[in-house]
N, C-alpha and C positions, 0 to 999 in steps of 0.2 A: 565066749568071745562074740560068735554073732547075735546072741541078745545082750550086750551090751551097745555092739556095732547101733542096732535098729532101736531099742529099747531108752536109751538117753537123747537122742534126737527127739522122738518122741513127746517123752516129758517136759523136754526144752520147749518145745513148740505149742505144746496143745496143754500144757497144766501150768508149766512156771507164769505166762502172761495172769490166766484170771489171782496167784497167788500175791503176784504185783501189784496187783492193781489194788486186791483189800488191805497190802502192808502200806501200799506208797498215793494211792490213788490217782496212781499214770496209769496210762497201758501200753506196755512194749508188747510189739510184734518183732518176728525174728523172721529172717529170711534162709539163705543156707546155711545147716547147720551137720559138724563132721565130728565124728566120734571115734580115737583110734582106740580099741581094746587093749592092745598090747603095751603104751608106752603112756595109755592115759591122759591122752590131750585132746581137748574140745575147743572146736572152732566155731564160733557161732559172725556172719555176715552177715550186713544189713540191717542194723537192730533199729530202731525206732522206737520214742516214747511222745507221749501223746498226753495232756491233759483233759480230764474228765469231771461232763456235765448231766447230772440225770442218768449215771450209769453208763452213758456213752464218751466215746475220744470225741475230740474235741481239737485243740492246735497243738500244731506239732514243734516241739521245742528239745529235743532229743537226736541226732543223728550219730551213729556209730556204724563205720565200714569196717571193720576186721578187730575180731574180742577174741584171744587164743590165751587159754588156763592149762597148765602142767598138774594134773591134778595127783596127788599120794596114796596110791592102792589100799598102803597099810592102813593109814590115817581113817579113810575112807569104813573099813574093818570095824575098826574101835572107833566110830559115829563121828569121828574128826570130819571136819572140810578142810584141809590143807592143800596147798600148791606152790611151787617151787617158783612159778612165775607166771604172772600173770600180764600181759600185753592188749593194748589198746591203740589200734591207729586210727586217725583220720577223723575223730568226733569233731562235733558240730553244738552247740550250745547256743540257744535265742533264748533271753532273758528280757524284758518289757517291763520295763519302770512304769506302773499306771500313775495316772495324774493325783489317786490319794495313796500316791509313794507305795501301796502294795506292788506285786510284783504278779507275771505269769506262773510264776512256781513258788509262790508263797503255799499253797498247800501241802509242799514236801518238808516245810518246816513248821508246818502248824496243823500237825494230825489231832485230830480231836479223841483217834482212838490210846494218843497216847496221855499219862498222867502228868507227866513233866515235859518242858519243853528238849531240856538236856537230854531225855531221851532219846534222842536222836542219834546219838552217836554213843548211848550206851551200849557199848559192846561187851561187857560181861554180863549184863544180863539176857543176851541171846540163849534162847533156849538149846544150842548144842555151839560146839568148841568149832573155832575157825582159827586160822592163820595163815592169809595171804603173804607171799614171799614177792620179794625182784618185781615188784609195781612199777612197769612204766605205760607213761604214754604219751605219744608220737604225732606230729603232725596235725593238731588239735587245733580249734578255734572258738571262743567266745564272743557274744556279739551283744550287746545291751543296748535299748532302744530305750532313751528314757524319753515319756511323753511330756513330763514336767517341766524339763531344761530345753527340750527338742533337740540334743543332743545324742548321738551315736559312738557307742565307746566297743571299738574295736581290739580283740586281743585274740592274736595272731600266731602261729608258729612256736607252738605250746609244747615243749620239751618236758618232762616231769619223770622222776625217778625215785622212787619210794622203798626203804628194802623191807618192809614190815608192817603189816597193820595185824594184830592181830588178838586174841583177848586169854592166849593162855600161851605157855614156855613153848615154843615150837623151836627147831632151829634144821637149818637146811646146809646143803656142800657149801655155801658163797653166797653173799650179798652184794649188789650192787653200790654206788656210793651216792647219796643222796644229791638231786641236783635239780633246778628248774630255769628254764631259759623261754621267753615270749619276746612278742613285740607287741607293746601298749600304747596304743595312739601313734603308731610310727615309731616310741622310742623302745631300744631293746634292752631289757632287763634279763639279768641274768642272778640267782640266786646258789651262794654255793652250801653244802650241808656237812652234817657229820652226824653219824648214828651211834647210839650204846643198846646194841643186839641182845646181849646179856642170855643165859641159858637158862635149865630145867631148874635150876639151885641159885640162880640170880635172873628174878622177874622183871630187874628193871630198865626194861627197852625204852628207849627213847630215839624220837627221830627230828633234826634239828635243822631248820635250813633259814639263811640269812641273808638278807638286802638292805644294799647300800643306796639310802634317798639321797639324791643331789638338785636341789633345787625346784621340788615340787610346790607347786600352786595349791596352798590346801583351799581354798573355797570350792574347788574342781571337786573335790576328793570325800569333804567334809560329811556333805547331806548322806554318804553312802556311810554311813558307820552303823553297825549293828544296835543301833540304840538313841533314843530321842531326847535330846537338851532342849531347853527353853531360853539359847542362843544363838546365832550366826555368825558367822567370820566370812566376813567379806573382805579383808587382807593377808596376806602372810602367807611367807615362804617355810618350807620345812627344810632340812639338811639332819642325817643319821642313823640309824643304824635299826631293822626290824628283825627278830628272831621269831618264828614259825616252830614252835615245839609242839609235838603232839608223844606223850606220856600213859600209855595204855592202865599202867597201874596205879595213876590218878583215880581219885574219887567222879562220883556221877556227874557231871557236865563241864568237870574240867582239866578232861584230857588234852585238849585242843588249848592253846596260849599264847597270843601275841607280844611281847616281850619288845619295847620300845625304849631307843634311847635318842630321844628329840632337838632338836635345837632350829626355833621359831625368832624367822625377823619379820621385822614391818607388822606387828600383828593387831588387827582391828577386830574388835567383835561389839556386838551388839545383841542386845536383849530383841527376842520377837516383833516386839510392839514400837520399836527404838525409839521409846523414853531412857536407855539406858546406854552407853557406849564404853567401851575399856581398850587402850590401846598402850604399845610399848613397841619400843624399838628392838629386843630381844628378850628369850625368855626359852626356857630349857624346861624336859618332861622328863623323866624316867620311871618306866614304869611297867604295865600287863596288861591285858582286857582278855577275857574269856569271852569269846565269842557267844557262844551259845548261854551260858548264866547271864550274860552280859555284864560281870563282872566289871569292873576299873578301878584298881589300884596303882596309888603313885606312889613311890618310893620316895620320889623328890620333886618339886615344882620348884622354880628359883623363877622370879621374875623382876628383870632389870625396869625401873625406872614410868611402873605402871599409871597411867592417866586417866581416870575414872569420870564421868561428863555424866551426871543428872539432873532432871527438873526439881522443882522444889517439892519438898516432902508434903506442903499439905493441897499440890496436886491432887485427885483423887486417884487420875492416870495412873501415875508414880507409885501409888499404892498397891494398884492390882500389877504392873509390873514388881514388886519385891515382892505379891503374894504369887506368881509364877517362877521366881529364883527357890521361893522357900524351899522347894520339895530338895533339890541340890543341897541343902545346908541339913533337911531332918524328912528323910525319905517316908514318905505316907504308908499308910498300914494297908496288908496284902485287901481288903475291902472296900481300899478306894481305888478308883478308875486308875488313877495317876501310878498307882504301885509298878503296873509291870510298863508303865512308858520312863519313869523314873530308874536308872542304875543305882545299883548298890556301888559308892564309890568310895574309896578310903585315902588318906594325904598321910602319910608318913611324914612327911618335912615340906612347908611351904614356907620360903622367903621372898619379900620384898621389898626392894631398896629405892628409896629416890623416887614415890610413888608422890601423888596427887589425886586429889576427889576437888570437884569444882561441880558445884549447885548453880546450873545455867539461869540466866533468863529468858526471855522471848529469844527463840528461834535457835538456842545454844550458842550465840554468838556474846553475850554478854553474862560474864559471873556476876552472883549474889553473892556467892561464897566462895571462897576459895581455902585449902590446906597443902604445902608442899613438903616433901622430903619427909612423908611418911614412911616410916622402917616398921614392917610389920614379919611376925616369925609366928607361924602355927606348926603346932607336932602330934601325932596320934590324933587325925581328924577322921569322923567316919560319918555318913549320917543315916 
């Protein structure tokens, strides 16, 4: 008992940091750290993570006041890492939008020592069994500084409740019920969940939690998406419905799944170079996007009454604009630059009724051409 008491404090303090720092290349320092023998729970205060240059810390973009794990003697026995619950209050997160759209902590999702980028959150190929239980965390803040927009995006009073992550059958006395509650730019969101625990003879845990968009501004929202179009939306409102699953027994990078069911008014969008504009008064999405694969999948696209505005085709302009759409219609091969700025996307069902293409002249104010009440239907598109 009292080498354990002195013994895990220890290795918390003086060996986890340099372990950190070659898995993640942060360096956390720990400040008070408590070790009870008998009921197996570690309290570590103060933690700090720090970004690294030349081998050294560098800015501090991490803060954690109180991190308390219930950890499983047995488990522990038979090389498991299990806990009954794990608790986090008071963290602090500073995240820095740099002006070429990288980030302060883009090095935590672009390790060079790993071979794919989904490995990130491959958790079955951990080299020993884990399963954290009763995940919450309390009291929380994120802070994003984008240098781009000059813009500050505040997210405040971080509630979060998790009953599971973990990469093999564990199961504990009780789960918690999946839930998340912030306050984002002043507005308060609240996400409610539902979990499928599942046991030693039914691996298929899933954890599921869901928010309701009411009248979000997507050009706010747009530039942040995990993944780069060779378009803009500079109008349009969102309204519906976002599901948050994360699937442990999912294949390698896509456990993690956004799961949308969209409904877009007023919507403008425009090609980079805006030789190109598309707009519609509404227009619905259903669909997924895998984060980390950066997958997008649409189930369905339905677009009411689409207005398409280009120069004329023997433009030269006009040309290198449709040769930057191209990659969206026949995704370039893993050898060109463009592959991994390019998503893999797929259209199950896209309709469009009551659309329009108009071939502007000088200044888009005047048609050369015009076509109305185009009705157009694609199905199994992929490129």
């Amino acid at each position: 008992s009292a080498t354990g008491y002195l013994l895990v404090p220890y290795l918390v303090q003086n060996k986890l940091p340099d372990y950190l720092a070659e898995k993640t290349r942060a360096y956390f320092t720990f400040g008070r750290i408590s070790f009870n023998p008998y009921n197996f729970k570690l309290v570590v205060r103060d933690i700090s993570a720090e970004s690294m240059a030349d081998g050294q810390p560098q800015d501090r973009f991490l803060t954690i006041d109180d991190l308390r794990i219930n950890l499983d003697f047995l488990s522990l026995l038979r090389g498991e890492l299990t806990s009954s619950e794990l608790r986090l209050e008071r963290a602090k997160m500073q995240i820095v939008r740099n002006q070429d759209k990288s980030y302060n902590i883009s090095f935590l999702l672009d390790n060079q020592n790993l071979s794919d980028r989904s490995e990130i959150i491959d958790f079955a190929e951990l080299p020993f069994l884990f399963s954290f239980n009763n995940i919450s965390i309390a009291e929380s803040r994120v802070i994003i500084d984008d240098a781009l927009s000059g813009k500050q995006h505040v997210i405040k009073d971080i509630e979060l409740a998790l009953p599971v992550i973990s990469n093999f059958p564990y199961e504990t006395d009780s789960y918690i019920h999946p839930r998340f509650s912030a306050v984002i730019n002043g507005s308060p969101v609240s996400l409610t969940g539902e979990a499928l625990i599942g046991s030693a003879a039914q691996p298929n845990r899933q954890t599921q939690l869901s928010v309701d968009l009411n009248d979000i501004e997507i050009p706010l929202y747009f530039d942040y998406l995990p993944l780069t179009l060779p378009v803009d939306i500079n109008e349009g409102t969102a309204n519906g419905v976002l599901h948050l699953t994360f699937s442990p027994q999912e294949k390698q990078g896509s456990r993690f799944k956004i799961r949308f069911n969209l409904e877009a008014t007023d919507l403008e969008m425009e090609s980079r170079d805006q030789k190109m504009s598309l707009s519609m008064p509404a227009a619905r999405f259903e669909g997924s996007l895998e984060p980390f694969t950066r997958v997008l999948d649409f189930k369905s696209i339905l677009l009411r009454e689409p207005k398409m505005i280009t120069e004329p085709a023997e433009d030269a302009t006009i040309s290198e604009t449709l040769a930057s759409l191209a990659p969206l219609a026949l995704r370039p091969s893993p050898d060109d630059k463009l592959y991994k700025v390019i998503p893999p996307i797929s259209v199950n069902l896209l309709i469009a009724e009551g659309g329009g293409i108009s071939i502007s002249g000088t200044g888009k104010k005047n048609s050369l051409l015009r076509w109305d009440n185009i009705q157009l239907s694609v199905k199994n598109f992929t490129n």
